[in-house]
C-alpha positions in Angstrom: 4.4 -25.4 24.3 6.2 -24.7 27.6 3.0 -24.2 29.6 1.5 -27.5 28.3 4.3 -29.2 29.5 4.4 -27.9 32.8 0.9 -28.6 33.2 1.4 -32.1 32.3 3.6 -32.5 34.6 2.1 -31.2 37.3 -0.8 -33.3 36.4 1.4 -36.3 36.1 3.1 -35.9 39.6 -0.2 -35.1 41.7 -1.8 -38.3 40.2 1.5 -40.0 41.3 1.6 -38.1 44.5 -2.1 -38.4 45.7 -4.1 -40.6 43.7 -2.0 -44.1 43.4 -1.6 -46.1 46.2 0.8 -49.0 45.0 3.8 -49.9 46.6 7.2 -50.1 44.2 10.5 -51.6 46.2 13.0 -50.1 44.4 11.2 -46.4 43.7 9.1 -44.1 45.8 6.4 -42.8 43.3 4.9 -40.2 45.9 8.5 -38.7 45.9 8.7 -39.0 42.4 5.1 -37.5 41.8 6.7 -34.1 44.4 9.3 -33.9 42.1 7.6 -34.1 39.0 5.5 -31.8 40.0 7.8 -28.7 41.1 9.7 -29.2 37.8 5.9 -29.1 36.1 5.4 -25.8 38.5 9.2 -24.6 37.0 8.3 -24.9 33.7 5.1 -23.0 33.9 6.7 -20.2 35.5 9.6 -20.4 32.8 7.2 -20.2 30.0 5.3 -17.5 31.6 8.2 -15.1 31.5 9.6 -16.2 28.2 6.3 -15.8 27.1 5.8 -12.2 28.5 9.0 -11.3 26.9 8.1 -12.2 23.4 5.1 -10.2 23.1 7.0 -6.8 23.7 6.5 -5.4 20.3 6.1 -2.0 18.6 3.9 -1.8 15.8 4.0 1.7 14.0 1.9 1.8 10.5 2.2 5.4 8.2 0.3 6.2 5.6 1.6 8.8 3.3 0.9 10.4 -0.3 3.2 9.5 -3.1 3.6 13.1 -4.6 4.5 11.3 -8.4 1.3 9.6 -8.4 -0.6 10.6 -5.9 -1.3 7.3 -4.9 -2.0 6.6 -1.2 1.1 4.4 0.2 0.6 2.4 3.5 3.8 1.3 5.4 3.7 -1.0 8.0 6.5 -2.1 10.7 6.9 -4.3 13.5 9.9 -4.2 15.9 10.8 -5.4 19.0 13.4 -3.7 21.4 15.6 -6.1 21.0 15.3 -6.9 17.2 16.5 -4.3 15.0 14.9 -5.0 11.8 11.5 -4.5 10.8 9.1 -6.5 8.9 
């Protein structure tokens, strides 16, 4: 969701900044459009790290032999460092 937003606003602030040629009194909409878009460029880079920071997982998956029933048993678990349960 983070990256769409950024990009949106980037998108939003280079049509503001480049593309419209109108003249508001009380507003500047090129400086507006700069600003927009380094908070769209902010964004992006913020949901690129949280992004690169959720996908640090281990994933381990054992298969053993039950020796009651001989039965094949398949465990698997997912962790991350920072999480200390497993699913």
């Amino acid at each position: 969701m983070s990256l769409g937003l950024g990009i949106v606003l980037f998108a939003i602030g280079a049509v503001l900044a480049f593309a419209l040629n109108l003249a508001v009194d009380w507003i500047n909409l090129q400086m507006v459009g700069y600003i927009l878009m380094a908070a769209g460029a902010v964004v992006i880079i913020l949901g690129i790290i949280l992004m690169a920071r959720r996908r640090s997982s281990v994933s381990t998956q054992r298969t053993t032999v039950d020796p009651a029933t001989g039965d094949r048993v398949t465990r698997n678990e997912t962790s991350r460092p920072d999480d200390t349960t497993t699913v």
